[in-house]
C-alpha positions in Angstrom: -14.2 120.3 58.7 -14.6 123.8 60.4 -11.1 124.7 59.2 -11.5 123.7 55.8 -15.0 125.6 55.7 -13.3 128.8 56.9 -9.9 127.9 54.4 -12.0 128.0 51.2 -14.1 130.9 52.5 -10.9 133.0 52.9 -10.6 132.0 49.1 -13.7 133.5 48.3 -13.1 136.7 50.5 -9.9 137.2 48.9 -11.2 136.9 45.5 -14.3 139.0 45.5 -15.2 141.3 42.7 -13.2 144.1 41.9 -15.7 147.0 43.2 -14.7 146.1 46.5 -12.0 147.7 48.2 -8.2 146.3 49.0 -9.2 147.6 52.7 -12.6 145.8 52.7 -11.5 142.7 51.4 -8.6 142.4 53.4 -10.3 143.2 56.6 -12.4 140.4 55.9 -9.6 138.4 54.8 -8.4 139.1 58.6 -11.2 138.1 60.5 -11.2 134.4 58.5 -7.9 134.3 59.6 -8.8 134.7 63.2 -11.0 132.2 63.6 -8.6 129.3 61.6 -6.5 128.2 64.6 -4.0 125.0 63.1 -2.0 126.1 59.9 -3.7 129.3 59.0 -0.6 131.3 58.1 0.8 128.1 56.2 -2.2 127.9 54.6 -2.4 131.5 53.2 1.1 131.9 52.6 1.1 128.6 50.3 -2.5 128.5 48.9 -2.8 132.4 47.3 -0.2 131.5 44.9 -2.0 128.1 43.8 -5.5 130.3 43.4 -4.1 132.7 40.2 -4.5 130.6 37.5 -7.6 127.5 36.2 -6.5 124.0 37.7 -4.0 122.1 35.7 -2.2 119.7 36.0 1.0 121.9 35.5 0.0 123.1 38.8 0.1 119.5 40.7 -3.4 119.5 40.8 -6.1 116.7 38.9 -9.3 119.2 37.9 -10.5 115.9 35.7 -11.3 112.4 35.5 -8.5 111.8 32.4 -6.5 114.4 34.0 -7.6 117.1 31.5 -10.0 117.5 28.7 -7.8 115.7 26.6 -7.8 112.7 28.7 -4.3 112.2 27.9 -3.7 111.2 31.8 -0.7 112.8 32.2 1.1 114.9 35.0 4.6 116.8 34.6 5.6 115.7 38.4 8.9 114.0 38.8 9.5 113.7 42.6 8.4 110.1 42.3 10.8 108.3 39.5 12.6 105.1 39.1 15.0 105.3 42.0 12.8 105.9 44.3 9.1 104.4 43.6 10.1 101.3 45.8 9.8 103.4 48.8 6.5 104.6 48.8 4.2 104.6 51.5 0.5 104.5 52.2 -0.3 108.0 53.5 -3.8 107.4 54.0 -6.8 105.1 53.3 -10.2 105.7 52.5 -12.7 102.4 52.5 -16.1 103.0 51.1 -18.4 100.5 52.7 -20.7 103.1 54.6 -21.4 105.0 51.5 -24.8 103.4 50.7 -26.7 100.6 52.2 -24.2 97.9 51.3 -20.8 97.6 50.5 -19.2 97.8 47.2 -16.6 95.2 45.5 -16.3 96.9 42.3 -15.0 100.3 43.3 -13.6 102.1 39.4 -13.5 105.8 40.3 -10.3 108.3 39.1 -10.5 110.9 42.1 -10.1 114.6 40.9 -7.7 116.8 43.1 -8.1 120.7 43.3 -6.7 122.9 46.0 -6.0 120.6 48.5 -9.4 118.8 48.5 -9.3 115.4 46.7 -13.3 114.6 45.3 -14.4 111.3 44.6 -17.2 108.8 44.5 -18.4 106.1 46.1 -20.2 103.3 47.7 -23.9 101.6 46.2 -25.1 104.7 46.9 -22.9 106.7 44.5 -22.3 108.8 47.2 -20.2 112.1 46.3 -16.9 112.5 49.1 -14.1 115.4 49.7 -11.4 114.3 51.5 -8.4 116.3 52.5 -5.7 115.6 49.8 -3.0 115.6 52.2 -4.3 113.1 55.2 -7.5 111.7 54.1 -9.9 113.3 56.3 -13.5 113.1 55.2 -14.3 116.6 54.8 -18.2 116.1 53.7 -20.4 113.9 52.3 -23.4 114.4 49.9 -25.8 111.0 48.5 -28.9 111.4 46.9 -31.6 108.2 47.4 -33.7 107.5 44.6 -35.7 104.6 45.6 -37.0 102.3 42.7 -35.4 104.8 40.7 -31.8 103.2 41.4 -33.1 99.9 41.8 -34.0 100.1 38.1 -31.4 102.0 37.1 -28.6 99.7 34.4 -25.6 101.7 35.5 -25.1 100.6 39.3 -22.7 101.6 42.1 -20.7 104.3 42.2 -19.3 104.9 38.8 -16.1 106.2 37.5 -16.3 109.9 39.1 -17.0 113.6 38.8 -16.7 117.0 37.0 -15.3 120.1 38.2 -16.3 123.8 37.4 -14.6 127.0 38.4 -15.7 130.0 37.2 -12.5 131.8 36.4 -8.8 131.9 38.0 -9.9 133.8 41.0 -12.2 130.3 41.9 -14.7 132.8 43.3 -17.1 129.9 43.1 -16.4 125.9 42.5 -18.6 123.1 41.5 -19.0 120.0 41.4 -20.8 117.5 39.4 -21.5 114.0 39.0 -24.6 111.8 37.5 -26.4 109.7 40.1 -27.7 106.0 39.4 -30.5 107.4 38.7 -29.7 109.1 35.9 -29.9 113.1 37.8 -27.0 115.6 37.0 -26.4 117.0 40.1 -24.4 120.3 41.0 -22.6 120.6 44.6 -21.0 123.3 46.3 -17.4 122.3 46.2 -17.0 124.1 49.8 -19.8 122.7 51.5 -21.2 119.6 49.7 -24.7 121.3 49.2 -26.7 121.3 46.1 -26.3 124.6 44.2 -30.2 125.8 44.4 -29.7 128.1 41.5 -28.7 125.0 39.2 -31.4 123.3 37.3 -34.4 122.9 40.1 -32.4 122.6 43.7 -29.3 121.5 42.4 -30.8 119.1 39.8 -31.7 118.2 36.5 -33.6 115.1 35.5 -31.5 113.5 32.8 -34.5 111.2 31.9 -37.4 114.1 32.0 -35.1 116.5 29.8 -34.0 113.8 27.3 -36.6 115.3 24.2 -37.1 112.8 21.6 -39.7 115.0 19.7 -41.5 112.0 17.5 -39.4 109.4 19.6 -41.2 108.0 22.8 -39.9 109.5 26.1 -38.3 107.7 28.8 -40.1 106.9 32.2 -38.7 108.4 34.8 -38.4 105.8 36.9 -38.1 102.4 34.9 -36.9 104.2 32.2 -33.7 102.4 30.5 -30.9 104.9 30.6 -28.2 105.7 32.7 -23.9 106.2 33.0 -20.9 105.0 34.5 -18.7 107.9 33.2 -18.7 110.9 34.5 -19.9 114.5 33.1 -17.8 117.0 31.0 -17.2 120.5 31.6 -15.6 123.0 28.9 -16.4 126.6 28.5 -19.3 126.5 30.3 -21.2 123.7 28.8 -21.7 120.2 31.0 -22.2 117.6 28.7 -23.7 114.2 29.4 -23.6 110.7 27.5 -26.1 107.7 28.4 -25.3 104.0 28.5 -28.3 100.9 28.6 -28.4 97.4 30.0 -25.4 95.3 28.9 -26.9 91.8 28.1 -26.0 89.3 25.6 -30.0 89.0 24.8 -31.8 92.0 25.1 -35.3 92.4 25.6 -36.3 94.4 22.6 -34.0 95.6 19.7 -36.6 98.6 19.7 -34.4 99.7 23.1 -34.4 103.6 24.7 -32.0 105.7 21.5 -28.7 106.6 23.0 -28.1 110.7 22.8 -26.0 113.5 24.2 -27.1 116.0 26.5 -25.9 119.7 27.1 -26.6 121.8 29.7 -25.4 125.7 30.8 -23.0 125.2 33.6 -24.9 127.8 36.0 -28.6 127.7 35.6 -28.3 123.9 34.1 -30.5 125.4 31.3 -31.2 122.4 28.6 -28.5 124.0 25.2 -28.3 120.9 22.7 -29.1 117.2 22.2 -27.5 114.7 20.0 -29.1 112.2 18.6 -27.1 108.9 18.0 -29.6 107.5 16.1 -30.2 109.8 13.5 -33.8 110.4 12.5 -35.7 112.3 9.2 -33.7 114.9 8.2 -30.4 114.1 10.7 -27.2 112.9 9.2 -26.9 109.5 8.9 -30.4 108.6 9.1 -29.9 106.9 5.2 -27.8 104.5 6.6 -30.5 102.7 8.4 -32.2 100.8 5.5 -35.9 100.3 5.6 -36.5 103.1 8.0 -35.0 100.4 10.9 -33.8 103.7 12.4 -37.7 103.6 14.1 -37.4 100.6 16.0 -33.9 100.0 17.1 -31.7 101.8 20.1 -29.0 102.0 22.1 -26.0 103.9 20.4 -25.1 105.6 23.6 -21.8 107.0 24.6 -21.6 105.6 27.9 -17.5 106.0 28.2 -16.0 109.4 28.6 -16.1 112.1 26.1 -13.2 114.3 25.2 -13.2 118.4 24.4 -10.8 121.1 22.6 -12.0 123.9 23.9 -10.4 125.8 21.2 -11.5 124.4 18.5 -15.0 124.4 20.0 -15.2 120.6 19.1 -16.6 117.9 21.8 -15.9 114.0 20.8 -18.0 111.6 21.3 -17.1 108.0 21.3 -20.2 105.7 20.4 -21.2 102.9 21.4 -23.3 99.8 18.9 -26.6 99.6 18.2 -29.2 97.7 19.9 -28.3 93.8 19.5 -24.3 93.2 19.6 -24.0 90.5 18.1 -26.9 90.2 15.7 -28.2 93.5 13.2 -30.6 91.8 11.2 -33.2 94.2 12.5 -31.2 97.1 11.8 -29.9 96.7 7.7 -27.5 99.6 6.6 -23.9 100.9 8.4 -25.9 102.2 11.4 -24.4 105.5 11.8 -23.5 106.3 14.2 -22.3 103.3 15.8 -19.1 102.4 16.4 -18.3 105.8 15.0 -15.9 108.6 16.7 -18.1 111.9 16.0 -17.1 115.9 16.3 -19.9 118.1 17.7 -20.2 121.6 18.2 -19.5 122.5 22.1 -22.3 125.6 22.2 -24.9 124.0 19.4 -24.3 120.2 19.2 -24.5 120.2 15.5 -22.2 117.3 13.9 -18.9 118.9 12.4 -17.6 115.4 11.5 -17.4 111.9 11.6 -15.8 108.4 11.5 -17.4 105.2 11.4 -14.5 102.5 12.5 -17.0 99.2 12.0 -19.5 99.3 9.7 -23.3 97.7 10.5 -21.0 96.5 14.3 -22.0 92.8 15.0 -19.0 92.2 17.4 -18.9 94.4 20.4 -16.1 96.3 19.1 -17.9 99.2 20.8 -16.2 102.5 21.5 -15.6 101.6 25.1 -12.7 104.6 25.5 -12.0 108.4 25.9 -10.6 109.6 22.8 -7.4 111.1 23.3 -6.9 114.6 22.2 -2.9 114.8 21.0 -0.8 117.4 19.3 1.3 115.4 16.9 4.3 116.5 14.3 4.0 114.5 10.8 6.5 114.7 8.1 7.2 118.3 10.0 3.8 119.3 9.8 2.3 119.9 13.1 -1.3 118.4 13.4 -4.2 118.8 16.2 -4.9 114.9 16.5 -7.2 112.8 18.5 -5.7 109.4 19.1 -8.6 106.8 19.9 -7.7 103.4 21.1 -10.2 100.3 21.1 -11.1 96.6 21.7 -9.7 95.6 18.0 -5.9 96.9 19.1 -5.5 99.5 16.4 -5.4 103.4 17.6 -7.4 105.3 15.1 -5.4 108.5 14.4 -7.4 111.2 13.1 -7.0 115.4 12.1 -9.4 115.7 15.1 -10.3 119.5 13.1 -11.4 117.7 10.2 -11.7 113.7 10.5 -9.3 112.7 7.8 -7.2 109.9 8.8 -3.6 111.2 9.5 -2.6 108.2 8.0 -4.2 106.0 5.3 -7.3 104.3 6.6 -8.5 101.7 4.3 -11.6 99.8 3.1 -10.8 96.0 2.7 -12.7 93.3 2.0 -14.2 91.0 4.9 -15.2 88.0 5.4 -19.3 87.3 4.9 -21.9 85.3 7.0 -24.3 83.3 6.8 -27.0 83.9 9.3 -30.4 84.0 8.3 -31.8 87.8 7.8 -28.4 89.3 8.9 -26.8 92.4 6.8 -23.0 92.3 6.2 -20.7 95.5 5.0 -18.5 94.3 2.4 -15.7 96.6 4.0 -14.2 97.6 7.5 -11.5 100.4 7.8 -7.7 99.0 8.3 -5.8 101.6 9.5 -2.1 101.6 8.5 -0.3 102.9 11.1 -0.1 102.6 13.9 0.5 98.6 13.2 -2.5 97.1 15.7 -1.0 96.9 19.3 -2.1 93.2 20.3 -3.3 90.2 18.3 -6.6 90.1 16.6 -8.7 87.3 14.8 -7.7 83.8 15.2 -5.6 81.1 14.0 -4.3 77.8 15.2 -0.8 79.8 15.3 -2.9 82.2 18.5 -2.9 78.8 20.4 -1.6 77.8 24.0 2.0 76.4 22.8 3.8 75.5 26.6 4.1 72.2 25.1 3.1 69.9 22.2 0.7 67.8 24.4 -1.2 71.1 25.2 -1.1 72.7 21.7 -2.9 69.2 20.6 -5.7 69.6 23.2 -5.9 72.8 21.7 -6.6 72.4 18.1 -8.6 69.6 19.0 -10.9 71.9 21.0 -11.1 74.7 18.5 -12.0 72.3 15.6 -16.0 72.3 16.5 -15.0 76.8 16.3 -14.9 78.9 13.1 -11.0 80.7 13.1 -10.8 83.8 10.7 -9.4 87.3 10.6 -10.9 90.1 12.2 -14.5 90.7 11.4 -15.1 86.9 10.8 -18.9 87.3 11.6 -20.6 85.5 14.5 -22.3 82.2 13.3 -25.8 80.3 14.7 -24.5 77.7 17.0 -24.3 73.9 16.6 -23.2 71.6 18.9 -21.5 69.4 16.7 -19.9 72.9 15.0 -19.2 75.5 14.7 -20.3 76.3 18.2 -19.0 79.3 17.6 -16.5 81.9 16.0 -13.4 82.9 18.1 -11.2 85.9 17.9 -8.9 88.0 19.5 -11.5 90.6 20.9 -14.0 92.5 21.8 -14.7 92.2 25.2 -11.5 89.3 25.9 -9.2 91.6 23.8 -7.4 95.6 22.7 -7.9 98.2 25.3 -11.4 98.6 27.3 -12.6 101.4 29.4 -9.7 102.4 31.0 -8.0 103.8 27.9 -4.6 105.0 27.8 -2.3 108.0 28.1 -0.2 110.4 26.5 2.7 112.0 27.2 2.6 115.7 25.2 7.1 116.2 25.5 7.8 113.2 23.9 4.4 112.8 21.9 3.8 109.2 22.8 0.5 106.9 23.5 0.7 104.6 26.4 -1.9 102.1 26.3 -2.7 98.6 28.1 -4.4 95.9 26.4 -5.2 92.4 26.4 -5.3 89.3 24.0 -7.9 86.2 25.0 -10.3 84.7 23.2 -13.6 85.6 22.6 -16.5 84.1 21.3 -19.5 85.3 18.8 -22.4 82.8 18.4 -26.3 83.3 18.5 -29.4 80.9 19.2 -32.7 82.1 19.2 -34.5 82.8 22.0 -36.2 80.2 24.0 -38.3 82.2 25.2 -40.4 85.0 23.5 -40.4 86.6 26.6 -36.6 86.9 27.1 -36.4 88.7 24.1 -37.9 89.9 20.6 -34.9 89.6 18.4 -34.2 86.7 16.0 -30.8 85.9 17.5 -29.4 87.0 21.1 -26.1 85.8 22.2 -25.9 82.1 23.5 -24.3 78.2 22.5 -26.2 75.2 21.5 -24.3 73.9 24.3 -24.7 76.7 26.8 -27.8 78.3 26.3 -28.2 82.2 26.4 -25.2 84.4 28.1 -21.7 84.5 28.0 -21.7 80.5 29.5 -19.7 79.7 26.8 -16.3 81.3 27.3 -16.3 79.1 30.4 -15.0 76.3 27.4 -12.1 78.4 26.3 -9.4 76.9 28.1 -7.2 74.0 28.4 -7.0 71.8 31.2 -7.7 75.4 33.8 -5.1 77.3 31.2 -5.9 80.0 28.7 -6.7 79.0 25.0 -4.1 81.5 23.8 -0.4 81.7 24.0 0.6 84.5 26.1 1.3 87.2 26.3 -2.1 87.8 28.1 -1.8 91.6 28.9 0.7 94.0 26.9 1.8 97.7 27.5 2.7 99.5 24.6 4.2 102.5 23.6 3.4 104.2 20.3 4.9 107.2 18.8 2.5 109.1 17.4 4.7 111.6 14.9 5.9 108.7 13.2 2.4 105.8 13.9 5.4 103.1 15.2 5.3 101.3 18.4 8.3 102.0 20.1 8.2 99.1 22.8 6.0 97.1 24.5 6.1 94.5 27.3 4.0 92.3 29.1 1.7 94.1 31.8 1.2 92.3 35.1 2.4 89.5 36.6 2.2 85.9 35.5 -1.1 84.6 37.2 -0.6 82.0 39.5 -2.9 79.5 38.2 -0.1 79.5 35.2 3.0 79.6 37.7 1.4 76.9 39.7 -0.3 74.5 37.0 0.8 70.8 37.5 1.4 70.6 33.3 4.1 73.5 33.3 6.0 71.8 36.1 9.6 72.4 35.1 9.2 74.7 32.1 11.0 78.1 32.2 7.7 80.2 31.8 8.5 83.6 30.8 6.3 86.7 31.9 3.2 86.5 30.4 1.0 89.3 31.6 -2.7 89.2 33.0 -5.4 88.2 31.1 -7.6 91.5 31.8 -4.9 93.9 31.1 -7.0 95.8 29.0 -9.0 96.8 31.7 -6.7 98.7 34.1 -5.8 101.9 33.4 -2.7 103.9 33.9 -1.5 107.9 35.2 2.2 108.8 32.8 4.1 111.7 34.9 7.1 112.7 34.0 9.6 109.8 33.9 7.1 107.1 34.7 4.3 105.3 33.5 2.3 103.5 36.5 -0.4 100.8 36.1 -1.8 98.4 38.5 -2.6 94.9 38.7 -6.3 93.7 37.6 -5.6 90.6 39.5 -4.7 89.0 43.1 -1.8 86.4 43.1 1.0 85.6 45.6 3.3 88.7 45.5 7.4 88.6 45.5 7.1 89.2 49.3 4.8 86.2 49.9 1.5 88.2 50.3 -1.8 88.0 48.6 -2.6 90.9 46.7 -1.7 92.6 43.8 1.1 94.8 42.9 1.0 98.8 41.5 4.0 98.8 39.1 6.3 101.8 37.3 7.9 101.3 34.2 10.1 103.6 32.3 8.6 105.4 29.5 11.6 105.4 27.3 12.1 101.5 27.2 9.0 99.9 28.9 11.6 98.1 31.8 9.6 97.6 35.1 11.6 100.3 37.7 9.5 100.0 41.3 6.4 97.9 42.7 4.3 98.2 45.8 1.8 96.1 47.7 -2.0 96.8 46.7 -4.2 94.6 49.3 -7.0 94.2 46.4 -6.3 94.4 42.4 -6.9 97.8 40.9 -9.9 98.7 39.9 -10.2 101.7 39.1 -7.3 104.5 37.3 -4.6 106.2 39.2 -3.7 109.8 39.5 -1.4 111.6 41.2 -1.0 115.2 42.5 1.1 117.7 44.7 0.3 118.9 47.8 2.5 121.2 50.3 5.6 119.9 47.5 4.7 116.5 48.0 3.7 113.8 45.2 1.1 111.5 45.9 -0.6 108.9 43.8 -4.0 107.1 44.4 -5.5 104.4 43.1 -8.4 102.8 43.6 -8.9 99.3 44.5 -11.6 96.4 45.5 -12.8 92.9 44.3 -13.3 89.3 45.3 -14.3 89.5 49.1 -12.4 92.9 49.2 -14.5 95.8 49.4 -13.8 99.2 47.6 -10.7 101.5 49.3 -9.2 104.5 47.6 -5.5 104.4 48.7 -3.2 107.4 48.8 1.0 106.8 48.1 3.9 109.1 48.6 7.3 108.9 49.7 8.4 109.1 53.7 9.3 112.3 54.9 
């Protein structure tokens, strides 16, 4: 630790303003070097070169969670490839358990990487770690304890990660920041671990005190119903901040906390803009909520991560659906903007544009990834795009300068309920190319097919279920039918938080998802305590929750034919999907399953392949397993697989002791490529694990 303390002060020594003399600064420069006794001249010879230009991933660092603003995930590194992926080794290990007052199972950080020191979260605590990138060492530590604060908080554990700030090439000074449970931005000395005093008030700023609603009712600052898993922005010196609620099938209140965006000056942490995703008098948008049901609804919130072009001065914000997910009868009108993919101003947060992709949202469909900012060539004309994947399996390609659709996007008719006091849209946007990814809706054609015997069970089952296309709407629930409607969706299908990647050389989208069923139904509640809506999410046969996806399945197998999980590869000049091939191994419970004794079972994927994301480097795309099974060597675990970006074939596998759970990265250090990935789950506790190649 002393070494590393006196390493990055040399940094700052050797970068000091300009009014200070070669002779000064180097004197100084000297009497670091004196007291750094293992590596110094190593060090100094290696890391000046690394400190004259902004972290990139050019460079073989990671300076953000998708890799860049973009969020395309991608590194140009190519000492790790096809031949050799096989080999790799764990260089180092880092287990979270001690980071907080209990363990944690459901580790889903991406751990950034800039000059040499690899920054992550972790633990119940949501603790904030530097490690050394090379060995793992735990350089410092820094947790904040909120009391009932957390304990309230709907956005537990330690989150998917952290923001980096440097203010210039020269890195004279480097931050970092991340969002406690609590809902506090914080801003650390990236040397030291300390809070920056001159940044908001000791390092701080309330995210629930500054949240100004005007005429809407403020948020208590401890109980109060906001919070986020993702992890802050930084571009051009702005931090910007989304907010996420409880996810429940049956809310409390449709009149929930209003989701908005938050901007802050990177330095002082000075309040600049707020955006409100539920549009009040006089906003944008605030026509679409009929009846003036803008006034007692909420959520909207962005609670994935957000994506910025700094040059075009645009931040995008992917949002989330309305308060009730399954039910809008309180809420009449498209709701703008949910579901919608909006274009703010990065220094005034006023709205440059906007796309709605469901109208008046009643499935879940919410915008649960970053949007991915690409640089496309159509018919020869080059285009700024933003590529944004989703839960239905299409990727919505968009002019991200002006919102048009780069390619036809078009209203069609839908199908129309019949649920007392609901509001339907006649239309939902179709995009026509790219063709959608993975399946969507339902039919008895979507059904397990391993053998006749089974594909009876199966229609047998769904004939007490409503089958339609996409956007069938969710029914009231009967137990002698329709229990429910079933699709290819939502949270069972497409591409969840993880998101996907691009690779800017070849201008392609890489992106995982899934196909399983899912189910829409409502009851009303049985208690008015549990909830003031008309409808929440539950089965006649059930009761209130999820319980009734538990009936999706025949004899212990899934209700759809595989594949499960996909990866896909879509070119993006030309909206076509290039290849795609099942992602993950075939789960045992499949492999094993006394009905499919005999039958040549080809790969079918995992069934949560949508939610495991994925780094692309130069030749490689690598993904882990969301899963445990019984690996090709005979161990329990789960398996971190390459496949070749030109044709999809797998090219290398190692051993994960866990499933992934969270997205990998990779980086350079000393001319070495590493990759790390997080994993955890079941009875396995949260571990960051670092790969590379033997010496």
């Amino acid at each position: 630790m002393i070494e590393f303390l006196w390493r990055q002060t040399l940094r700052r020594v050797l970068s000091l303003p300009d009014l200070m003399t070669n002779t000064v600064r180097c004197a100084l420069a000297a009497l670091v070097v004196a007291q750094v006794t293992i590596g110094a001249q190593v060090w100094l010879t290696a890391g000046l070169s690394a400190q004259t230009a902004m972290p990139s991933t050019d460079a073989g660092e990671w300076p953000s969670y998708g890799g860049d603003l973009a969020n395309t995930r991608y590194a140009p590194l190519d000492q790790i490839d096809a031949g050799n992926f096989n080999d790799l080794e764990v260089a180092w290990r880092f287990k979270t358990d001690n980071l907080g007052p209990g363990p944690e199972f459901k580790l889903e950080g991406t751990p950034l990487m800039v000059g040499d020191v690899l920054y992550a979260t972790g633990g119940t605590r949501r603790s904030v770690i530097a490690l050394d990138a090379d060995t793992g060492e735990l350089l410092w530590v820094h947790g904040e304890p909120e009391g009932e604060r957390a304990v309230a908080a709907p956005r537990l554990l330690s989150g998917r990660g952290l923001a980096y700030w440097t203010d210039g090439p020269q890195r004279r000074e480097e931050r970092i920041l991340y969002i406690t449970i609590g809902f506090q931005l914080v801003a650390l000395d990236a040397v030291t671990g300390q809070r920056v005093p001159d940044f908001g008030t000791d390092g701080r700023v309330d995210l629930k005190a500054a949240a100004t609603y005007g005429e809407r009712r403020a948020i208590d600052l401890v109980t109060g119903e906001i919070g986020t898993h993702a992890t802050p922005v930084v571009a051009g010196g702005v931090v910007v901040v989304g907010g996420a609620f409880r996810d429940a099938p049956a809310p409390r209140t449709h009149n929930n906390t209003k989701g908005l965006v938050q901007a802050f000056d990177i330095e002082t942490g000075d309040r600049l803009w707020t955006f409100n995703t539920v549009p009040g008098p006089g906003e944008h948008g605030h026509d679409t909520w009929l009846n003036d049901s803008w006034g007692v609804n909420g959520n909207n919130g962005v609670w994935t991560q957000i994506s910025v072009d700094e040059e075009l001065g645009l931040v995008y914000l992917p949002v989330e659906t309305p308060s009730g997910d399954y039910y809008g009868g309180h809420r009449p009108g498209d709701n703008l903007f949910g579901e919608s993919l909006v274009a703010v101003d990065l220094r005034t947060g006023e709205r440059r544009w906007h796309f709605q992709l469901v109208h008046h949202p009643i499935w879940g469909f919410d915008m649960a990834c970053a949007p991915i900012l690409v640089d496309i060539v159509v018919d020869g004309r080059p285009i700024k795009a933003v590529a944004q994947p989703g839960k239905q399996a299409f990727l919505y390609v968009l002019d991200r300068e002006t919102g048009e659709p780069v390619w036809p996007i078009e209203e069609r008719p839908v199908p129309q309920g019949d649920v007392p006091g609901e509001w339907y849209s006649p239309t939902q946007p179709f995009p026509t190319r790219p063709p959608a990814y993975d399946r969507q809706g339902s039919s008895i054609d979507d059904l397990i097919d391993f053998t006749p015997e089974l594909r009876a069970e199966a229609v047998e089952l769904v004939s007490r279920y409503r089958l339609g296309p996409m956007f069938t709407p969710p029914v009231v629930s009967r137990a002698d039918g329709p229990i429910a409607t079933l699709g290819l969706g939502a949270g069972s299908g497409g591409t969840n938080w993880p998101g996907g990647g691009f690779d800017p050389v070849t201008r392609t989208v890489y992106v995982p998802s899934q196909a399983n069923f899912y189910s829409w139904e409502l009851i009303t509640p049985p208690d008015p305590e549990l909830s003031d809506m008309r409808y929440v999410k539950g089965t006649a046969t059930r009761g209130v929750g999820h319980g009734g996806l538990r009936d999706l399945n025949v004899r212990g197998l899934p209700l759809a034919k595989p594949p499960y999980g996909r990866l896909s590869a879509i070119d993006v000049d030309e909206g076509t999907i290039l290849w795609q091939t099942p992602k993950g191994a075939t789960p045992d419970r499949i492999k094993n399953h006394r009905a499919l004794a005999g039958l040549d079972i080809p790969p079918t994927g995992e069934t949560c392949s949508g939610l495991v994301g994925l780094v692309v480097t130069a030749t490689l795309v690598v993904s882990g397993e969301c899963s445990v099974h019984v690996t090709e060597s005979g161990q329990r675990g789960a398996m971190l697989r390459a496949y070749d970006k030109a044709t999809g074939a797998e090219v290398g596998a190692v051993y994960l002791p866990a499933q992934q759970s969270g997205s990998p990265m990779t980086y350079l250090v000393d001319g070495r490529q590493y990759i790390v990935v997080a994993v955890g789950g079941g009875n396995y506790t949260g571990e960051y694990l670092a790969f590379r190649l033997p010496e």
